[in-house]
N, C-alpha and C positions, 0 to 999 in steps of 0.2 A: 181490469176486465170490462167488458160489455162494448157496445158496438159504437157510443158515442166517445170515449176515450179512445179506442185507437183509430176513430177518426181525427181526435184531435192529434194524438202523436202521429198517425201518419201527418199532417198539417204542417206541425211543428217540424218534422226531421225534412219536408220539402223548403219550408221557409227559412230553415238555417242552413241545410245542404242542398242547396236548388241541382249543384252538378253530380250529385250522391244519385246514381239508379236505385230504384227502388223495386224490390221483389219478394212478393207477399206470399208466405205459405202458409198450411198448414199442416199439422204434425198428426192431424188424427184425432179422434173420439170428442167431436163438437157437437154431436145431439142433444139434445135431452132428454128427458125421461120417458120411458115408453108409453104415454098416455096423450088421450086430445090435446091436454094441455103444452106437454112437450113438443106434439106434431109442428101447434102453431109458432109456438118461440124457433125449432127447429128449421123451419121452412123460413122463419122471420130472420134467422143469423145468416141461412144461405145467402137470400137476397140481399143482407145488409154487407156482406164480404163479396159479394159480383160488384156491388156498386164500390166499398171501398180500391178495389182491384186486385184481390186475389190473384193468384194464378192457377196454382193448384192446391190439393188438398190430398192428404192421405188416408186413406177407412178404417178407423179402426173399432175393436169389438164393441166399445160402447154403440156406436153406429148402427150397427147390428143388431141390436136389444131387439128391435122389431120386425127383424127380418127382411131378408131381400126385397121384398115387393113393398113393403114398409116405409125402406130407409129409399127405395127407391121415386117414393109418392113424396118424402117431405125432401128431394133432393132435389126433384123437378125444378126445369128450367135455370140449376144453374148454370154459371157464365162461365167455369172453370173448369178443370181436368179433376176426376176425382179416379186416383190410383191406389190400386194395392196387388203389389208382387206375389206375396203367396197368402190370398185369400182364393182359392181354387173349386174347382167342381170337382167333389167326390169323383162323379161316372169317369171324367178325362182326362183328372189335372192339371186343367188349362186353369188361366185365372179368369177371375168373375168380372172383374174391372181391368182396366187399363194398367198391363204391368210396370208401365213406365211413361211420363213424356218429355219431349223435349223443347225446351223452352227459348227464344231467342230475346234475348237482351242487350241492348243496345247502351252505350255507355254517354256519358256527356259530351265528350273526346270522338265520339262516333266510330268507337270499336265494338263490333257486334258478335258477341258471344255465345254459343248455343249449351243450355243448362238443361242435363238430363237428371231426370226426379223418380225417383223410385220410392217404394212406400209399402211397411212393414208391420207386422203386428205380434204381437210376441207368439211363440208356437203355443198350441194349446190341442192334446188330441183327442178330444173330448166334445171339442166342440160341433155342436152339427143343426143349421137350418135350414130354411126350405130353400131354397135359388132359385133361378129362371129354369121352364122351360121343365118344369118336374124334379127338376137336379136338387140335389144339397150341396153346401158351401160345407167344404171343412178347412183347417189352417196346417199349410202344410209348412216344414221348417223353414225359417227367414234364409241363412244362407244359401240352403239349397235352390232357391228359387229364385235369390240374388244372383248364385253364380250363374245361373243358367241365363238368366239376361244380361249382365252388366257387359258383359263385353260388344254387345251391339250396340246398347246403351255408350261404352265409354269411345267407340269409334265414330257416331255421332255427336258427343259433347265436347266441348270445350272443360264444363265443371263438373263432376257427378256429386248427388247432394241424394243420400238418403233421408226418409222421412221415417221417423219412427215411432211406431205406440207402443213402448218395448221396455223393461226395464234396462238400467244402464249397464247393468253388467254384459246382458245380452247387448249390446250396441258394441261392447268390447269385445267381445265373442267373435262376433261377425265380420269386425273391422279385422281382427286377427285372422279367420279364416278364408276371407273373402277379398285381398287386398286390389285398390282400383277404384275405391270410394275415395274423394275427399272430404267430404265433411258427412257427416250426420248428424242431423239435427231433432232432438226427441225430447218425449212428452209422458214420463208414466210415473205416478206416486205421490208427485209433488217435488222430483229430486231437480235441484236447477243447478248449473254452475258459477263458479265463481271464480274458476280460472280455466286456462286453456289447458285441455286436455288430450293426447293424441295416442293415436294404439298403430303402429308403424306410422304410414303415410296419411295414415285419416286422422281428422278433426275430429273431436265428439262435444255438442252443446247441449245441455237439457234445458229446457227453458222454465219450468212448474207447471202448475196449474194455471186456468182463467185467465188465461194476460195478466196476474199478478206482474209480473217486475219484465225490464228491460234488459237487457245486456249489449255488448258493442266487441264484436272484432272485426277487424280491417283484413283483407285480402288483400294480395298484388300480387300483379301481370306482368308477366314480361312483353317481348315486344312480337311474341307468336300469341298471343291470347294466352299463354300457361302457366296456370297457379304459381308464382313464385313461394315453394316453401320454406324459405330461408327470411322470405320477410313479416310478420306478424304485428 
């Protein structure tokens, strides 16, 4: 954890993998604690993840702790996309953030890939806080709000990559009802993996808490840019 090691291991994984692309995300609930104190570390890990190179990030309810206009002040001036699919306005049901983006990444080999990113939070109907513009934020169910994008989503990408602040069961859930993700990659409990796990066509990775530990699996392409899933 903390911002000087994975700047070192990003370091390390360019200095042994120089033709290794690199693409930085995050899973969600990176705040801190709802207090001055937190605003600063908060605000201080954004800017430390714009300069490492993030891309995107996903919102999850820890995020929230302070509400819309809160998490919106110690958000300021990030360098990244910050999304969440079904984090929505009570009044309309639209979502609050950005329900998805698409990411283009380019390879050593100079094959250029387009990675669309969606980003999830576990349902909760209970929850309600203040949002822009007079609105409340409530969380409306992950697949529902998954299915209703992904297909625009998956006819612009080359790779679809859920992000998720969700427990892993539910990650199973979704991938079962909602087929069209290739991977998901999630953050809730402390649960990590320690082998590859798939529920039909999707991937599912937990990674833990705090940048505690690492993990590695390899992808491959064929020679239209698409996921080879036969090779791992």
């Amino acid at each position: 954890g903390g911002l000087a090691r994975r700047a070192w291991l990003i370091d390390q994984l360019k200095s042994n993998f120089p033709e290794t692309t690199q693409l930085l995300l995050d899973s969600g609930n990176f705040s801190d604690n709802p207090s001055p104190a937190g605003d600063v570390k908060t605000r201080g890990l954004v800017e430390g993840m714009g300069k490492l190179g993030y891309q995107a990030a996903n919102v999850g309810l820890r995020d929230l702790n302070v509400g819309y206009d809160g998490f919106m002040e110690r958000v300021k001036g990030a360098t990244f996309p910050l999304v969440s699919t079904n984090v929505i306005r009570k009044d309309t049901g639209e979502p609050v953030f950005q329900p998805y983006t698409i990411l283009d990444v380019e390879t050593a080999a100079g094959r250029k890939l387009k990675v669309g990113v969606l980003g999830a939070v576990r349902y909760n109907p209970v929850f309600l806080k203040a949002g822009p513009d007079g609105s409340n934020l409530v969380i409306a169910r992950p697949e529902t709000m998954i299915a209703q994008y992904l297909p625009e989503v998956r006819e612009k990408s080359d790779i679809v990559i859920l992000l998720g602040a969700l427990h892993r069961e539910d990650a199973k859930s979704i991938a079962a009802k909602v087929p069209g993700i290739d991977i998901i990659l999630g953050a809730y409990g402390g649960a990590f993996s320690v082998r590859d796990e798939s529920v039909g066509d999707t991937w599912i990775y937990y990674t833990g808490n705090q940048g505690k530990r690492i993990g590695e699996t390899r992808l491959f392409f064929n020679g239209e840019g698409e996921m080879d899933r036969k090779q791992r």
